[in-house]
C-alpha positions as a Markdown table, in Angstrom:
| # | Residue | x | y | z |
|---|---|---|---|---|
| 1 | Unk | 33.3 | 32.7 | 16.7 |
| 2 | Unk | 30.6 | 32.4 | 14.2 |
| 3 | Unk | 27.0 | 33.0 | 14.7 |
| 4 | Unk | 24.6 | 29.7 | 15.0 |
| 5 | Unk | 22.2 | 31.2 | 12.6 |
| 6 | Unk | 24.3 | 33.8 | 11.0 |
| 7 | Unk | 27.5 | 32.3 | 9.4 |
| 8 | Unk | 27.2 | 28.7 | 10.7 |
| 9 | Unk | 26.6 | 27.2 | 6.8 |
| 10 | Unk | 25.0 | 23.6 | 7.2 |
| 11 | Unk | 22.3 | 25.2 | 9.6 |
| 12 | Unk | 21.2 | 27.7 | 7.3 |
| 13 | Unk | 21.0 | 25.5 | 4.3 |
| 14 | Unk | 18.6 | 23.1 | 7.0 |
| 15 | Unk | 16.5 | 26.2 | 7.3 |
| 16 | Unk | 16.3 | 26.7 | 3.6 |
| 17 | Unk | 15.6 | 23.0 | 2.6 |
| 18 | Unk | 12.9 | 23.0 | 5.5 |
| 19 | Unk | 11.5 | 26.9 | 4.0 |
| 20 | Unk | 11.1 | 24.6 | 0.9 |
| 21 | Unk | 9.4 | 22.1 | 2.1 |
| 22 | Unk | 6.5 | 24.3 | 4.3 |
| 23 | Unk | 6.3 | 25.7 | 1.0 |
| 24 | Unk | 5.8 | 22.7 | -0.9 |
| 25 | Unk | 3.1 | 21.7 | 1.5 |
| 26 | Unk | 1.1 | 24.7 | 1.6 |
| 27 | Unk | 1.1 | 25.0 | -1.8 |
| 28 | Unk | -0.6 | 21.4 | -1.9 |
| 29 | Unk | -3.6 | 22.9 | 0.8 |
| 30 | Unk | -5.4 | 25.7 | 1.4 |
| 31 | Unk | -6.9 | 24.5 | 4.3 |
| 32 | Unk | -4.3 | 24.1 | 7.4 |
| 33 | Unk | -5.6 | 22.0 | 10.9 |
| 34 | Unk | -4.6 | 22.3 | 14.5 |
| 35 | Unk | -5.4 | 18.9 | 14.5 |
| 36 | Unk | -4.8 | 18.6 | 18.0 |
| 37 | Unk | -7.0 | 21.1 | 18.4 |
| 38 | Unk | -9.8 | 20.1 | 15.9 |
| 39 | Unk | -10.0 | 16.4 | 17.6 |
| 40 | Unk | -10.3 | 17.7 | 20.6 |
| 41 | Unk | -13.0 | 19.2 | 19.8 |
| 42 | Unk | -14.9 | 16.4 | 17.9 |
| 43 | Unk | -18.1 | 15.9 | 19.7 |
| 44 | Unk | -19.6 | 18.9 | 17.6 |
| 45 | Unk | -19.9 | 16.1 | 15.2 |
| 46 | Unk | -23.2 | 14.6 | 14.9 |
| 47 | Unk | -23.7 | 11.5 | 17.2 |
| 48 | Unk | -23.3 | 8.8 | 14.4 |
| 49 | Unk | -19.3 | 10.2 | 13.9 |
| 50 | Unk | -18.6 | 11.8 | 16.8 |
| 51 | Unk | -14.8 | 10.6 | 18.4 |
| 52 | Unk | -13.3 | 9.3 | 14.8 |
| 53 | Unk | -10.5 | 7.8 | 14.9 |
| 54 | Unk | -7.1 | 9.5 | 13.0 |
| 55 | Unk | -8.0 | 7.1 | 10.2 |
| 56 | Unk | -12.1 | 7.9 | 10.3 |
| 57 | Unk | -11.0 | 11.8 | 10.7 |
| 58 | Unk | -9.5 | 11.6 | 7.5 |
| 59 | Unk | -12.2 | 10.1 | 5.9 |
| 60 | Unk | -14.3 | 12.9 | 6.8 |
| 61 | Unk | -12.2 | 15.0 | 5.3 |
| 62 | Unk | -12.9 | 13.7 | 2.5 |
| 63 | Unk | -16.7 | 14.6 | 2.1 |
| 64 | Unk | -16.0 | 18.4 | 3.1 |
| 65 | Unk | -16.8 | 21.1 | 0.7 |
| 66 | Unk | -13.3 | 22.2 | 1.5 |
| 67 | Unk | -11.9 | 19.2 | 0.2 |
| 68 | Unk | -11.0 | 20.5 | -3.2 |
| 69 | Unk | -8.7 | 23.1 | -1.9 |
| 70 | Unk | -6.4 | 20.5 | -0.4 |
| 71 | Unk | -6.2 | 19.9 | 3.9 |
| 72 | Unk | -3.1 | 20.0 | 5.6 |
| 73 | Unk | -2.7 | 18.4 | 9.3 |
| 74 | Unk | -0.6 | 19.8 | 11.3 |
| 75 | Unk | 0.0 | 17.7 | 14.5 |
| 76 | Unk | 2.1 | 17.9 | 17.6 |
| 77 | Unk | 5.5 | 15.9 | 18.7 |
| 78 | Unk | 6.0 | 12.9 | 16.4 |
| 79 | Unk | 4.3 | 10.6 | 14.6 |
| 80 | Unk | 1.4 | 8.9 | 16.4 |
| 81 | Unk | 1.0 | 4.8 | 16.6 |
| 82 | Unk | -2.6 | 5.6 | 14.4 |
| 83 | Unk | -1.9 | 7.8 | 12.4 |
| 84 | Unk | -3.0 | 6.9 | 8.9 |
| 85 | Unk | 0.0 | 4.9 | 6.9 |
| 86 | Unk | -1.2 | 6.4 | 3.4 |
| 87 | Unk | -3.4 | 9.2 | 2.6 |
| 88 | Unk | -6.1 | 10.3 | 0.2 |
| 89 | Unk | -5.0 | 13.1 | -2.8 |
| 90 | Unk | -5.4 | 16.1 | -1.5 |
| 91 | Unk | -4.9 | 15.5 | 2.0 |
| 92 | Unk | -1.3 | 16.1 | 3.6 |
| 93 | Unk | 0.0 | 15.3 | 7.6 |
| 94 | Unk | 2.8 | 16.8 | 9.1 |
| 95 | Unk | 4.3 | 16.5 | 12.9 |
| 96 | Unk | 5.8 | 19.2 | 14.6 |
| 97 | Unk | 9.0 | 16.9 | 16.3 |
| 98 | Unk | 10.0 | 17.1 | 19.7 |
| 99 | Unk | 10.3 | 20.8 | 21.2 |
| 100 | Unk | 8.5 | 22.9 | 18.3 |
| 101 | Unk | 4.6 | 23.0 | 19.0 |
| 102 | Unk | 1.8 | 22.5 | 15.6 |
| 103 | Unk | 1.0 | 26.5 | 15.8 |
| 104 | Unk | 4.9 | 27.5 | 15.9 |
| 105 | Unk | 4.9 | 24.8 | 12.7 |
| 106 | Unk | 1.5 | 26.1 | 11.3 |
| 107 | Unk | 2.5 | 30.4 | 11.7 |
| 108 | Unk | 5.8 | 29.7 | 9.9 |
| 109 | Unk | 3.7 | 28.1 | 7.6 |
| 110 | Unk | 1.4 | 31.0 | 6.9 |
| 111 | Unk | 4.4 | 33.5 | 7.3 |
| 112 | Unk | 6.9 | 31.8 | 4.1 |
| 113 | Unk | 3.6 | 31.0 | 1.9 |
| 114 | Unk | 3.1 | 33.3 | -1.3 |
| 115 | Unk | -0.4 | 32.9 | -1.1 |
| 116 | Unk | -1.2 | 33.5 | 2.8 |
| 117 | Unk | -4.2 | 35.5 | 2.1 |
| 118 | Unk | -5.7 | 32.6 | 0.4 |
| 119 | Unk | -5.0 | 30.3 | 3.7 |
| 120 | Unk | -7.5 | 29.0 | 6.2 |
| 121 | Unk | -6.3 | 27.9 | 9.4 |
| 122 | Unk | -8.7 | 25.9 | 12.1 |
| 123 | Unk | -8.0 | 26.3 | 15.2 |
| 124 | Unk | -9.7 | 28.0 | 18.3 |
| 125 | Unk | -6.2 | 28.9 | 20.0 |
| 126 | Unk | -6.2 | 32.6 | 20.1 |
| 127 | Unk | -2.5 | 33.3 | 20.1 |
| 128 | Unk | -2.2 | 31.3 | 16.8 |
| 129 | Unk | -5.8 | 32.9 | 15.4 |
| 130 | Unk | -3.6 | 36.7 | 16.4 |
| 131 | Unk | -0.6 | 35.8 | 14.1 |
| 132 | Unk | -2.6 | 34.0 | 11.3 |
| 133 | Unk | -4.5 | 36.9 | 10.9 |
| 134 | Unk | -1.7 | 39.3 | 11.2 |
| 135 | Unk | -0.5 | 37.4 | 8.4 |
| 136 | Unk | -3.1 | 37.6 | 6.3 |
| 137 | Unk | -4.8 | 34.9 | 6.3 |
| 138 | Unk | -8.2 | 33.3 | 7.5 |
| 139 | Unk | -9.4 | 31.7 | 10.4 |
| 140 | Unk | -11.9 | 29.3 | 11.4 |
| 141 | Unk | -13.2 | 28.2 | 14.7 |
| 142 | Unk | -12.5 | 24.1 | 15.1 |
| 143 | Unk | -16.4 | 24.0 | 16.4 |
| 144 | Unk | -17.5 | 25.8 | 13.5 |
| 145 | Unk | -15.2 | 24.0 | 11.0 |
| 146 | Unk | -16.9 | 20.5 | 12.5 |
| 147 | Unk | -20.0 | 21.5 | 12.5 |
| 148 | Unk | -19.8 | 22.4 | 8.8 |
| 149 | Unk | -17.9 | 18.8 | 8.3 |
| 150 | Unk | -20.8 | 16.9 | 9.9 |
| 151 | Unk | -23.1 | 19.0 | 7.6 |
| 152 | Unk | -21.4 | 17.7 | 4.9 |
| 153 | Unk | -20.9 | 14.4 | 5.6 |
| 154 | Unk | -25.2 | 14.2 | 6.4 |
| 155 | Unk | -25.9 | 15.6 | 2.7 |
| 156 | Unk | -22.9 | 13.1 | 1.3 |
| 157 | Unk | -24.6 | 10.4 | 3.4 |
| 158 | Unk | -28.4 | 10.6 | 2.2 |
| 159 | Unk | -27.5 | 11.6 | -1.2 |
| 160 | Unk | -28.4 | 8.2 | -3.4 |
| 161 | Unk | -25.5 | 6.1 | -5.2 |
| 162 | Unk | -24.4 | 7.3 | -8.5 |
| 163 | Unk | -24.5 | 4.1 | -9.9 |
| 164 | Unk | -27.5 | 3.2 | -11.6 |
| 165 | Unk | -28.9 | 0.1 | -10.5 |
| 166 | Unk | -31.0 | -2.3 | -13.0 |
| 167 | Unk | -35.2 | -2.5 | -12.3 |
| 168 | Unk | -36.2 | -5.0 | -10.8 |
| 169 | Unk | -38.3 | -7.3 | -13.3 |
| 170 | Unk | -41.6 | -7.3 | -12.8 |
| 171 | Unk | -43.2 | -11.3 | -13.2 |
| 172 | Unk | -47.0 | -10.0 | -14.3 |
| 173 | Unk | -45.5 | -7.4 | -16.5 |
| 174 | Unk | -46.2 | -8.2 | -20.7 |
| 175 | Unk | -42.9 | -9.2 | -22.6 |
| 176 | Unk | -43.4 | -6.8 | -25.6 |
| 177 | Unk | -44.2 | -8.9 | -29.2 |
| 178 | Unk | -40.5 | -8.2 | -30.6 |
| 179 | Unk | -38.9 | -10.0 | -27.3 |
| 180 | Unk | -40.7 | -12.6 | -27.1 |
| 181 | Unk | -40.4 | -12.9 | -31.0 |
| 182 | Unk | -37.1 | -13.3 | -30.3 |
| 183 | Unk | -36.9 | -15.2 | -27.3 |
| 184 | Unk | -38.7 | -17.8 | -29.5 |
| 185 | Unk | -36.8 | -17.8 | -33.1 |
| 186 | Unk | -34.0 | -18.6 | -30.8 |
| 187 | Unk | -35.2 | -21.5 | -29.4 |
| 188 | Unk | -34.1 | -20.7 | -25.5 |
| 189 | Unk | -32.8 | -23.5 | -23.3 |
| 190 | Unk | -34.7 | -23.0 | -19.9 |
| 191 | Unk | -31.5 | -22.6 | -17.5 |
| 192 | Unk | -30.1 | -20.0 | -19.9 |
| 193 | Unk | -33.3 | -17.3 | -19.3 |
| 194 | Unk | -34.8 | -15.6 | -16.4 |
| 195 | Unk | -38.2 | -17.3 | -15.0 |
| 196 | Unk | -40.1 | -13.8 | -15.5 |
| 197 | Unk | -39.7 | -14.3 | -19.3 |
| 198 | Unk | -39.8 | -18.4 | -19.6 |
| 199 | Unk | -43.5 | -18.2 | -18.1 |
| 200 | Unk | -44.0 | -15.8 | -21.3 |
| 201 | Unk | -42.9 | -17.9 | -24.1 |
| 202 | Unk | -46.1 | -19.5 | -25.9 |
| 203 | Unk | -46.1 | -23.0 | -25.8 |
| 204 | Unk | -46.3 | -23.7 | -29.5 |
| 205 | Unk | -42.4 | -22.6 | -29.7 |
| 206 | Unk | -41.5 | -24.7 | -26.6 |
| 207 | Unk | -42.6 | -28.1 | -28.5 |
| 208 | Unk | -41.0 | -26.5 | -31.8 |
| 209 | Unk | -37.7 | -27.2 | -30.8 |
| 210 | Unk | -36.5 | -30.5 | -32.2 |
| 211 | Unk | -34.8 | -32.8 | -29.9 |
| 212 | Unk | -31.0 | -33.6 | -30.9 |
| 213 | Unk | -30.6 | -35.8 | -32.9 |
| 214 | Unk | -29.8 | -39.4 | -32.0 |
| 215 | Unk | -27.7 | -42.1 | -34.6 |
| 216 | Unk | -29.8 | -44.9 | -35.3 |
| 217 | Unk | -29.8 | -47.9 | -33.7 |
| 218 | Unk | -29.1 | -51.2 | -36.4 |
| 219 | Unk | -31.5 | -52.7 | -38.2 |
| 220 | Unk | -31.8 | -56.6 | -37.4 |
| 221 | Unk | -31.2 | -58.2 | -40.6 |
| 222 | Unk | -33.9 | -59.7 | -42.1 |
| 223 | Unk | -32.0 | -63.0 | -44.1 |
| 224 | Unk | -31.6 | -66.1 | -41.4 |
| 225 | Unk | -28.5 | -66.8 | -39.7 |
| 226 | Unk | -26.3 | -69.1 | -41.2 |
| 227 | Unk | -25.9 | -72.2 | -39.3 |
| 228 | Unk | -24.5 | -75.7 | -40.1 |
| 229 | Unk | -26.7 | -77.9 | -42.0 |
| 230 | Unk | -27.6 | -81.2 | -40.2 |
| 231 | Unk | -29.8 | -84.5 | -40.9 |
| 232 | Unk | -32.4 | -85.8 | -38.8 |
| 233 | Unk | -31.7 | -88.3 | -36.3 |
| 234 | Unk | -33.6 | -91.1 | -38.1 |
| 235 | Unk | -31.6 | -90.5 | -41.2 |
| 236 | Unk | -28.3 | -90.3 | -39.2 |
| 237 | Unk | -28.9 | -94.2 | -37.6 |
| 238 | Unk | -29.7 | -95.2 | -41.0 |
| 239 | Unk | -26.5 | -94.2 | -42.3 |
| 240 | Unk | -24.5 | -95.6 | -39.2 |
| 241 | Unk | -26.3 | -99.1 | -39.9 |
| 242 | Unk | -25.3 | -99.3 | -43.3 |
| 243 | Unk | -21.8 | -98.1 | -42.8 |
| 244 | Unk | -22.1 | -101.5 | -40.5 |
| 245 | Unk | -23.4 | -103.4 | -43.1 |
| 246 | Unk | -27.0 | -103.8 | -41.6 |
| 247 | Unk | -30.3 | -103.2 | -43.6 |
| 248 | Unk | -31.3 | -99.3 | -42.6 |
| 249 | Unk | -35.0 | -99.2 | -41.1 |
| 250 | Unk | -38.0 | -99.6 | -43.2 |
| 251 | Unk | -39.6 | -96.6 | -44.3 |
């Protein structure tokens, strides 16, 4: 009968496909968490962030100095309902499965990596802290590591925004001559400019500007209207008495 581990084919190409990928992942961190361990361990955190959530943890992460060199989280049994469902660059979480613990998962790790002497494992377990450093690489107490993080996340917190906000105008300050030069040879309409520099223009260019221009209203014509020409009512029974054969009236 063939071994299990020895001959058996289909299990030892699982090893070497899951060799492969412990590789990939530690080649994409320097920094490996017994995350079980290090949020356990959370109220060394200053009061403001102390008990993150998975999601808040991460976060953190971010505003470590150790953030450049890549985290990896290493966590026990399967995934958790919170865990986070995407991930910053940089930042990497793996779960250990059912019966295989985060420090059997984190040692074997260390132990296949090409580069364990530039590891850094958190963790205050002092079986895993025995093989990590028989293996070369560093250690890091999870108190220690946190209390660095909140450190971190203090000088990333008062340090002012990058972006550079514009000053605040000041009402009383004086427009300089070219602005308001300006401001004037372009004839401003008052909703298009801030009250600060309306107050400034002078006058004199305010009542420059010409209102539109409107189309004329019509002339009234200055001949008469031409209406039907009539005679007078005395001349009118005149006419009707003669067309009946009676003398018209005397003048």
């Amino acid at each position: 009968m063939s071994s299990l581990w020895g001959n058996d084919y289909f299990t030892r190409n699982r090893a070497s496909r899951q060799a492969e990928m412990w590789e990939y992942l530690v080649d994409m961190a320097r920094v490996i968490l017994d995350t079980n361990n290090v949020l356990g361990a959370t109220d060394a955190l200053p009061t403001e962030i102390a008990g993150p959530t998975t999601q808040e943890f991460v976060e953190l992460l971010r505003a470590s100095r150790r953030y450049p060199d890549g985290f990896l989280l290493v966590c026990d049994g399967i995934p958790w309902e919170d865990a986070p469902k995407t991930l910053p660059n940089g930042i990497q979480m793996s779960f250990s499965g059912h019966g295989v613990t985060a420090d059997d998962v984190i040692a074997r790790v260390v132990s296949q990596s090409s580069i364990s002497r530039q590891l850094l494992v958190v963790t205050t377990d002092r079986a895993l802290q025995k093989q990590v450093k028989r293996l070369k690489g560093s250690i890091m107490d999870s108190k220690a590591f946190l209390q660095e993080l909140g450190l971190d996340w203090e000088r990333v917190a008062s340090t002012p925004s990058q972006a550079a906000e514009a000053p605040a105008l000041d009402p009383n300050a004086v427009l300089p001559l070219d602005v308001v030069a300006e401001a004037e040879y372009v004839q401003p309409q008052k909703d298009g400019i801030l009250p600060s520099i309306w107050s400034k223009l002078s006058p004199k260019a305010l009542k420059s500007r010409k209102p539109a221009k409107t189309a004329p209203a019509d002339k009234p014509s200055e001949e008469p209207p031409r209406v039907g020409f009539s005679f007078d009512p005395k001349t009118l029974e005149d006419a009707e008495r003669i067309a009946r054969g009676q003398p018209p009236h005397d003048p």
